[in-house]
VOGU-3710 file (C-alpha; in Angstrom, 3 decimals, decimal comma):
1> xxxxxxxxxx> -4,086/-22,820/7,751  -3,355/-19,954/5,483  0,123/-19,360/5,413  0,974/-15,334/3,737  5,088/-14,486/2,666  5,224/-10,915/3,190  7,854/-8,714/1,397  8,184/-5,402/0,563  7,468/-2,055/2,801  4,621/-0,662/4,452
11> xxxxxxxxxx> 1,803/-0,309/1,836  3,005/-4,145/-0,322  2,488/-6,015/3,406  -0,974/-4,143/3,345  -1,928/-6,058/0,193  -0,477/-9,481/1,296  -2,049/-9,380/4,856  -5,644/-8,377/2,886  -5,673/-11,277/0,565  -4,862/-13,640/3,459
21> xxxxxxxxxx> -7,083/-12,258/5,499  -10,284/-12,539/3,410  -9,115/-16,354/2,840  -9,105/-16,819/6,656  -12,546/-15,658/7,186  -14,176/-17,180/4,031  -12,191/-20,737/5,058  -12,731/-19,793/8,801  -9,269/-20,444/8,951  -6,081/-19,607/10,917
31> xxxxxxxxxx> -3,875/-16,476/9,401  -0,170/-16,713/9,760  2,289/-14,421/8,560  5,834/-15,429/6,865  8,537/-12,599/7,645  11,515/-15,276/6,921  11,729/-12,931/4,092  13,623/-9,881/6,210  16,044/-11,591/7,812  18,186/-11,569/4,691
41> xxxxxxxxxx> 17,738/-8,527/2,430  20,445/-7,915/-0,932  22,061/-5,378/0,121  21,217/-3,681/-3,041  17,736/-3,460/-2,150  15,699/-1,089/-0,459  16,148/-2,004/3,566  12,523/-3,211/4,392  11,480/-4,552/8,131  7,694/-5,973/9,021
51> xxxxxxxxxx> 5,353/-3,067/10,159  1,764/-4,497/10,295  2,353/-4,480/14,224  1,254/-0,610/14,055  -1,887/-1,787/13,086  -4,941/-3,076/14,923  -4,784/-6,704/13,783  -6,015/-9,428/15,975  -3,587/-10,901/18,262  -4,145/-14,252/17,158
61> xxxxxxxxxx> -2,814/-13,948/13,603  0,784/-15,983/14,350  3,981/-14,328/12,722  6,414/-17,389/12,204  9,619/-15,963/10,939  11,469/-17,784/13,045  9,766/-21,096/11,678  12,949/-23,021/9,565  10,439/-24,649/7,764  8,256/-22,498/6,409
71> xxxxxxxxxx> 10,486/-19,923/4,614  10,044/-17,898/1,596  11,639/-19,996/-0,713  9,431/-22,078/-1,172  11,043/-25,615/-1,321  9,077/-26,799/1,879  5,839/-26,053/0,392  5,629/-28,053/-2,986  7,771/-31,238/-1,877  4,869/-30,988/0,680
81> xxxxxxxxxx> 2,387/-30,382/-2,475  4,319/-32,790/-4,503  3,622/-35,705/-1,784  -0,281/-35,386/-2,082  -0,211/-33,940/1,567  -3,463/-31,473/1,429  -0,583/-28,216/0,669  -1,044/-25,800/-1,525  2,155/-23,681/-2,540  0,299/-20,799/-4,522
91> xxxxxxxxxx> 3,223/-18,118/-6,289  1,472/-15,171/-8,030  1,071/-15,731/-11,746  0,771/-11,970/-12,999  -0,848/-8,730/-11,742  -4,304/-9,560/-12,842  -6,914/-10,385/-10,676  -7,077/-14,149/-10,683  -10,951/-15,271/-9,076  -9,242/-18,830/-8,412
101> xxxxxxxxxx> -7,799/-17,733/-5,727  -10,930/-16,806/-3,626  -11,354/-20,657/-4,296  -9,043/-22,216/-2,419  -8,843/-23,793/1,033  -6,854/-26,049/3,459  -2,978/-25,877/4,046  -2,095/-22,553/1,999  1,114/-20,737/1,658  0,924/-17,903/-0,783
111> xxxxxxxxxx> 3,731/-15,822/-2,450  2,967/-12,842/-4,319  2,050/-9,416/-4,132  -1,957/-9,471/-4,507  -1,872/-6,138/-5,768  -5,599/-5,967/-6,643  -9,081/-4,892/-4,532  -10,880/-7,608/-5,855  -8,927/-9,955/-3,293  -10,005/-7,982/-0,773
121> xxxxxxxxxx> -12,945/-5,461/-1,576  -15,793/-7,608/0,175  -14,064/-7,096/3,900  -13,576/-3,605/3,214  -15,155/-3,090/6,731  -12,841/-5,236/8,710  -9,599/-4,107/6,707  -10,867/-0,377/7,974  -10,877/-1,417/11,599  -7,538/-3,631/11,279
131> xxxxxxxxxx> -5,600/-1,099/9,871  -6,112/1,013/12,270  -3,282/2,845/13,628  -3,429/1,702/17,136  -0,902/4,476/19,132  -2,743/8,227/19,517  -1,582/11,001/17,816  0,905/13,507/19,082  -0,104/17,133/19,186  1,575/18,134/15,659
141> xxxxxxxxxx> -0,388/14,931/14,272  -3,411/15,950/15,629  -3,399/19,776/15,180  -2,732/18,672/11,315  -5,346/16,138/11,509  -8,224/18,942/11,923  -6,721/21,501/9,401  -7,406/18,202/7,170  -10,861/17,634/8,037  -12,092/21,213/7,970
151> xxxxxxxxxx> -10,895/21,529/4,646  -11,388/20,298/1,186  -8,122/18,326/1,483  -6,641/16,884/-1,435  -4,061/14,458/-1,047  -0,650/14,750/-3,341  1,669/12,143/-2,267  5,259/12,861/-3,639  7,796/9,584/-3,871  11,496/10,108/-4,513
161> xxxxxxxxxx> 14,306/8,595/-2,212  14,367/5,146/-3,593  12,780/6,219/-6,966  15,715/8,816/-7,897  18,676/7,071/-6,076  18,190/3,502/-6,504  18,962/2,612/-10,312  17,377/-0,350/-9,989  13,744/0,790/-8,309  13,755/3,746/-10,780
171> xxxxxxxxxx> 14,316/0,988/-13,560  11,181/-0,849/-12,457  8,724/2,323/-10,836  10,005/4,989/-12,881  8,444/8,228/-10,905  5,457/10,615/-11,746  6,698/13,803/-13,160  6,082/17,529/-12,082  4,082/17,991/-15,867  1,778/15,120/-14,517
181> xxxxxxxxxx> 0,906/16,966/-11,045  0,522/20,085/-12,621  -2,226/17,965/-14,715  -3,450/16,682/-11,397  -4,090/19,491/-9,624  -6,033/21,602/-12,488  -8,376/18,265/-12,767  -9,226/18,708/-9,220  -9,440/21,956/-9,353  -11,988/22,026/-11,963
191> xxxxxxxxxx> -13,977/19,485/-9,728  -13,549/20,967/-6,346  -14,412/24,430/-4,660  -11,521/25,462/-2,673  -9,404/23,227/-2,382  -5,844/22,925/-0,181  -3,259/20,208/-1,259  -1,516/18,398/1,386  1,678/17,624/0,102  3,473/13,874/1,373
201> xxxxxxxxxx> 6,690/13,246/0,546  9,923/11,235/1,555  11,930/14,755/-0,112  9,572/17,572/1,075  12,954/19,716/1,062  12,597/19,004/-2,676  8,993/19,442/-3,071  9,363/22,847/-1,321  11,312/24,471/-4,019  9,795/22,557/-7,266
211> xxxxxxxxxx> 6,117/22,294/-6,571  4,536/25,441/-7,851  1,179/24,487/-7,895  -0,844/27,757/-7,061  -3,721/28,101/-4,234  -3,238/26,940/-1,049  -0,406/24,202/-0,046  0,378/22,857/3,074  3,390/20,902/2,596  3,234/18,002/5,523
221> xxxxxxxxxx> 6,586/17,451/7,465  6,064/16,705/10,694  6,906/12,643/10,737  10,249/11,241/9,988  10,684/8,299/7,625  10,583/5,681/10,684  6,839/6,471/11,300  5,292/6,548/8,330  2,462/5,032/9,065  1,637/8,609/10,893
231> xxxxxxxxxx> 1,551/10,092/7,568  -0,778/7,432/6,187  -3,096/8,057/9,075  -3,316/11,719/8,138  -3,737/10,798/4,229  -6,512/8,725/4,355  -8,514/11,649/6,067  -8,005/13,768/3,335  -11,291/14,383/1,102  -9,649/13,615/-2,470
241> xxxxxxxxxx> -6,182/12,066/-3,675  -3,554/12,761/-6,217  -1,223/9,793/-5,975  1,548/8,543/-6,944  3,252/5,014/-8,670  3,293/3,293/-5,115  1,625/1,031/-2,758  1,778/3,117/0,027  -0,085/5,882/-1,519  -2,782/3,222/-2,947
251> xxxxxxxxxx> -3,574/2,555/0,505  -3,768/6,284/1,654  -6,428/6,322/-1,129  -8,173/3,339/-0,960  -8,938/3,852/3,164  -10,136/6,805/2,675  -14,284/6,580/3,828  -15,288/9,685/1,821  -17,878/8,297/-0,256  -17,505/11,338/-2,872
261> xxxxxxxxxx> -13,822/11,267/-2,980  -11,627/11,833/-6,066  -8,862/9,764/-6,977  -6,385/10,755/-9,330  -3,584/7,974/-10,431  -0,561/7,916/-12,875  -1,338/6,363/-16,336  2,189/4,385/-16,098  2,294/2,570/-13,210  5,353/0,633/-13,507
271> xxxxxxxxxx> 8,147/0,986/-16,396  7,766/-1,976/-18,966  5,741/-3,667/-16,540  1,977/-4,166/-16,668  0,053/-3,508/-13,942  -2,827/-5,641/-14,650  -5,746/-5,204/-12,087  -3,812/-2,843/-9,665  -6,063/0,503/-10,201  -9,448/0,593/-9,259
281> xxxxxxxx> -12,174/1,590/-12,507  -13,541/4,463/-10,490  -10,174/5,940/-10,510  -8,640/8,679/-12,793  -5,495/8,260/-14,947  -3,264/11,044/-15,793  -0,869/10,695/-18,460  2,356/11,015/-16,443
//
């Protein structure tokens, strides 16, 4: 059985359910998920709940958060380890793409983030299909959906609650900085005929009176915070990407099926932090 801790929001539950996933179908194995980790959140931290269940992912992957044993602390799994009794208690090492991992089998429970395609990249197919947004689209959502695909949509995905207000987060993720858009959007411009940005943002208020990017804008507010996921579904239709330092906009990128897309990422993912195998080579960093 392959055991996953999630943690985090949206897009960092994308990355744990992926690496789990591909272990389940290489071992042929069963996929459960740990949420023990959202019953009790530090106050200090962002609030973060499980959200996978917007997804199309098959019924039969078990969430066990209610499970007293198998929590995300980890004790359980290495006394079980400890005693010889076919467990594996696997905690992420780094942010570097570790090929062990592909490796293993039997009784796993894995802690990490898994912030890398190369846990994941060979069931690209099946990741497309499970995350899926299963409920339809309302008329704004859909109405902004085809201004999206008749257009040579770029992407610029805009992060700032959490960034600017927590002390902590902004200590960590930093934030991408007008000067690096601005850098952004003349790359793509360069590359691309025509193009209209489709701005994303948790601020768009802000974004509205500080991003003064030229040519056509369509600044996206038509989903509130609680269904983000809507947003992501209109992202990864875009044509070409200018993201920012966060999982969430990874994903918008990375399920995007344009073959010819563009990709544009920060140079400084993290503050003091390496990010080891996070960005994809194909990708293109922008000093920030």
């Amino acid at each position: 059985m392959i055991t996953v801790r999630l943690m985090g929001g949206l897009g960092n539950q994308m990355f744990q359910y992926a690496l789990g996933r591909h272990l389940s179908l290489i071992n042929k194995d069963k996929l459960k998920l740990d949420l023990s980790g959202y019953n009790k959140q530090p106050s200090s931290d962002t609030l973060r709940n499980y959200e996978l269940s917007i997804f199309d992912i098959p019924k039969q992957i078990i969430n066990i958060s209610k499970n007293k044993l198998l929590t995300g602390n980890g004790w359980y799994h290495r006394i079980l380890n400890r005693l010889g009794l076919n467990y594996k208690y696997v905690k992420e090492k780094n942010k570097f793409f570790n090929k062990e991992i592909l490796k293993l089998n039997g009784n796993l429970y894995l802690n990490g983030y898994w912030q890398c395609e190369d846990y994941f990249k060979n069931i690209r197919k099946t990741l497309l299909k499970e995350f899926t947004v299963q409920s339809k689209l309302n008329k704004k959502n859909r109405l902004m959906l085809k201004r999206i695909k008749t257009a040579s949509s770029v992407v610029i995905h805009i992060r700032r609650t959490d960034y600017v207000n927590s002390p902590k987060t902004n200590k960590y993720h930093g934030g991408c900085t007008l000067n690096y858009y601005k850098k952004a959007v003349k790359k793509i411009k360069n590359k691309i005929k025509n193009p209209v940005f489709f701005v994303f943002s948790d601020d768009i208020e802000w974004c509205r009176k500080n991003v003064k990017l030229g040519g056509r804008v369509v600044f996206v507010n038509i989903n509130n915070p609680k269904k983000g996921y809507e947003d992501l579904r209109l992202m990864k239709n875009c044509k070409h990407f200018i993201t920012t330092n966060s999982s969430f906009s990874w994903w918008g990128a990375w399920l995007s099926e344009n073959k010819n897309k563009i990709i544009i990422a920060p140079q400084d993912w993290f503050n003091y932090v390496n990010e080891g195998s996070l960005i994809p080579k194909s990708w293109i960093r922008v000093k920030n």
